[in-house]
C-alpha positions as CSV (number, residue, x, y, z in Angstrom):
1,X,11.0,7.9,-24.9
2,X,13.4,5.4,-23.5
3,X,14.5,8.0,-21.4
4,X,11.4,8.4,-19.9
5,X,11.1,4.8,-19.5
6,X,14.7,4.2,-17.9
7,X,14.1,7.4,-15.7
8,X,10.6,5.7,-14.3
9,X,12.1,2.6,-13.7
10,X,15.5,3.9,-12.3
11,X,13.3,6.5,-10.1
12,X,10.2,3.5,-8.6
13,X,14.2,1.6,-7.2
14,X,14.9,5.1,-5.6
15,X,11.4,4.9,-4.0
16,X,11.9,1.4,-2.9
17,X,15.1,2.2,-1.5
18,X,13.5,5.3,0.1
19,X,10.3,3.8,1.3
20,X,12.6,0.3,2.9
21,X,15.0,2.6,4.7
22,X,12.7,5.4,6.0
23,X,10.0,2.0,7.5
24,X,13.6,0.7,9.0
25,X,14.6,4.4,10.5
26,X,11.0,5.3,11.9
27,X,8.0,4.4,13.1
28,X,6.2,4.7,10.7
29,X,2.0,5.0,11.8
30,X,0.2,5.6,8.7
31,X,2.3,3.1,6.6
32,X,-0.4,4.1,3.1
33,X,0.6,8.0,3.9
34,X,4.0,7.4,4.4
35,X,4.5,5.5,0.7
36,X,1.8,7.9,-0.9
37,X,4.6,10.8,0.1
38,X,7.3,9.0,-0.7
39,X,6.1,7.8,-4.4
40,X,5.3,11.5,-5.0
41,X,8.7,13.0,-4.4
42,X,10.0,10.2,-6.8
43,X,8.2,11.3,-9.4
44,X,7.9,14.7,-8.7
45,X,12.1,14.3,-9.0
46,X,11.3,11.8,-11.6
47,X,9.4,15.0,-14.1
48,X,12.2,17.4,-12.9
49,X,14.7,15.2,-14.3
50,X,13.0,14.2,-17.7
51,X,12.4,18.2,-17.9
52,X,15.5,18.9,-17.7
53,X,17.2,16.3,-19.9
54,X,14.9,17.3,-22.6
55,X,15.1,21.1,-22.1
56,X,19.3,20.9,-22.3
57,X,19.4,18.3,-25.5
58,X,16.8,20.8,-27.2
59,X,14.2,18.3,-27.6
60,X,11.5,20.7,-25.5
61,X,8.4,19.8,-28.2
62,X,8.3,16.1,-26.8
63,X,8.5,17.0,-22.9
64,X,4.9,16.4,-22.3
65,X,4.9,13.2,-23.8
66,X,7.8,12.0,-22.3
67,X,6.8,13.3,-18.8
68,X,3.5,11.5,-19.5
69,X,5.1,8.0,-20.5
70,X,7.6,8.0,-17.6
71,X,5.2,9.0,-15.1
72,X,2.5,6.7,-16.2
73,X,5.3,4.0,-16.3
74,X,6.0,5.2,-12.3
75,X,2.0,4.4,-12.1
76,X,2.3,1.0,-13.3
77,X,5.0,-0.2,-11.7
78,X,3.6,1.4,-8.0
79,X,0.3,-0.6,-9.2
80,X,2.1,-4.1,-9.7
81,X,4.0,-3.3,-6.2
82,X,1.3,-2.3,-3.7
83,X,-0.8,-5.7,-3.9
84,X,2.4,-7.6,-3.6
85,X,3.3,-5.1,-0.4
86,X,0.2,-5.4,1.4
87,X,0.4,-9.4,0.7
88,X,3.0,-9.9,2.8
89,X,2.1,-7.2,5.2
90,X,-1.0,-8.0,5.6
91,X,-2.2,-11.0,5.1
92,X,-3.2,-13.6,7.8
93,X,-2.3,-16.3,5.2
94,X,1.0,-15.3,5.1
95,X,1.4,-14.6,8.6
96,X,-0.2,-18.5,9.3
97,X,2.5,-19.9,7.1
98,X,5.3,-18.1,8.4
99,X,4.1,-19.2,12.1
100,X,4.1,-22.8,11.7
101,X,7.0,-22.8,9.8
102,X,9.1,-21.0,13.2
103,X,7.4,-23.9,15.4
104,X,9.3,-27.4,15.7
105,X,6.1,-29.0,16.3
106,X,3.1,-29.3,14.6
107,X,0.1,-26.5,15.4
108,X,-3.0,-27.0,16.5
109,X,-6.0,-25.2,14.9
110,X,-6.5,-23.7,18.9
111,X,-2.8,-22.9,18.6
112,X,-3.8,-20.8,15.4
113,X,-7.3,-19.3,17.0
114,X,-5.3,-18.1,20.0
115,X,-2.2,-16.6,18.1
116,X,-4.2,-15.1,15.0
117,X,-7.8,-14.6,15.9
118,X,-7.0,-12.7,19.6
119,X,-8.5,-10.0,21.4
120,X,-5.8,-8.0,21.0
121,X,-5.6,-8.1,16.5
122,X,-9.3,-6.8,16.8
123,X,-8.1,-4.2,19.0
124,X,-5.4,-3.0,16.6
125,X,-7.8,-3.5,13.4
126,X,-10.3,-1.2,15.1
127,X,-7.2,1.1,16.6
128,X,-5.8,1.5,12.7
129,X,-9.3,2.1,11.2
130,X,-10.5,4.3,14.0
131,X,-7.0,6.4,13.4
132,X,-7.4,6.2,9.5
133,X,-11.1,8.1,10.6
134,X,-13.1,4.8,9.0
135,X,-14.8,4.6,12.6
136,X,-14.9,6.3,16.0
137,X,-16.1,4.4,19.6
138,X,-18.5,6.0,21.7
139,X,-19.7,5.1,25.0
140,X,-21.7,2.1,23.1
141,X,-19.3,0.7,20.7
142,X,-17.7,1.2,17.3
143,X,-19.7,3.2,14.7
144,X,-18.8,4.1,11.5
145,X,-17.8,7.7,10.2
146,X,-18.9,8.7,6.7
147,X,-15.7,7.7,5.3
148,X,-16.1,4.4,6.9
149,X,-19.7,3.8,5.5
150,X,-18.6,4.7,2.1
151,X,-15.7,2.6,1.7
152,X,-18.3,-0.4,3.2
153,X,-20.9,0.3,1.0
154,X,-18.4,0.2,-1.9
155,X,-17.4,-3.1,-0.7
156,X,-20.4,-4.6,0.1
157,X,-21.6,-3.7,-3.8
158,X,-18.1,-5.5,-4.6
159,X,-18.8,-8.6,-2.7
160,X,-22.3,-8.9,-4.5
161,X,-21.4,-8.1,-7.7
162,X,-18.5,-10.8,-7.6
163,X,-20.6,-13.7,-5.5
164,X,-18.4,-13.2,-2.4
165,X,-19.8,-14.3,1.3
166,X,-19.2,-12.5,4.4
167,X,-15.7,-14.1,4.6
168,X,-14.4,-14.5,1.1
């Protein structure tokens, strides 16, 4: 089993690798479909190489095992990773901090409104979600697809269930 373990962890740094150098190379539109892609060739190469190591060292009765530990390892590892991904990528928090920080002076709450809260980040939220087929515009606005309501229904139980407002 410490194969499967070493192979998992030695094949989620090939994914890293893969995933940093292929978002550097291209651009990239869907970044989610891009990384769900990329993840599943590493361990799609990730079970051809545990089936193979345990198929030439004649140890073939523990290959489901072993394919199940080191991809559920992969799994783990891609679940501890994404929230820490989207973190930086995502949030406005982030994005706040790292703004002030580039300025010599201090910034103004306006400064803030008119860098982070513009016309133009609605226009690419509603671009991104209208492209990931969350919502379509018609001739009187946004609406939401099925998908879209789904996903906001499931959210909306969420934000009851755990006490949040509209904002938090």
């Amino acid at each position: 089993m410490l194969l499967a373990l070493i192979s998992a962890v030695g094949f989620f740094a090939i994914f890293l690798l893969v995933k940093w150098q292929y978002f550097h190379q291209f651009r990239v539109e869907s970044h989610s479909g891009a990384t769900f892609w990329i993840v599943t060739a590493a361990m799609v190469a990730n079970t051809i190489l545990v089936t193979i190591w345990l198929m030439t060292h004649q140890e073939g009765g523990k290959l489901l095992q072993a394919i199940l530990v080191s991809n559920l390892s992969m799994a783990c590892l891609f679940v501890l990773y994404m929230p820490f991904y989207y973190t930086i990528a995502t949030s406005l928090s982030v994005r706040s901090l790292i703004f002030i920080a580039s300025r010599r002076e201090a910034t103004t709450l306006s400064v803030l409104l008119a860098t982070f809260a513009s016309e133009d980040i609605v226009r690419k939220r509603m671009q991104l979600m209208a492209h990931n087929r969350y919502l379509f515009k018609d001739d009187e606005g946004f609406r939401l697809t099925r998908r879209g309501l789904f996903v906001a229904r499931v959210f909306t139980c969420l934000k009851r269930l755990w006490s949040l407002g509209p904002g938090g």
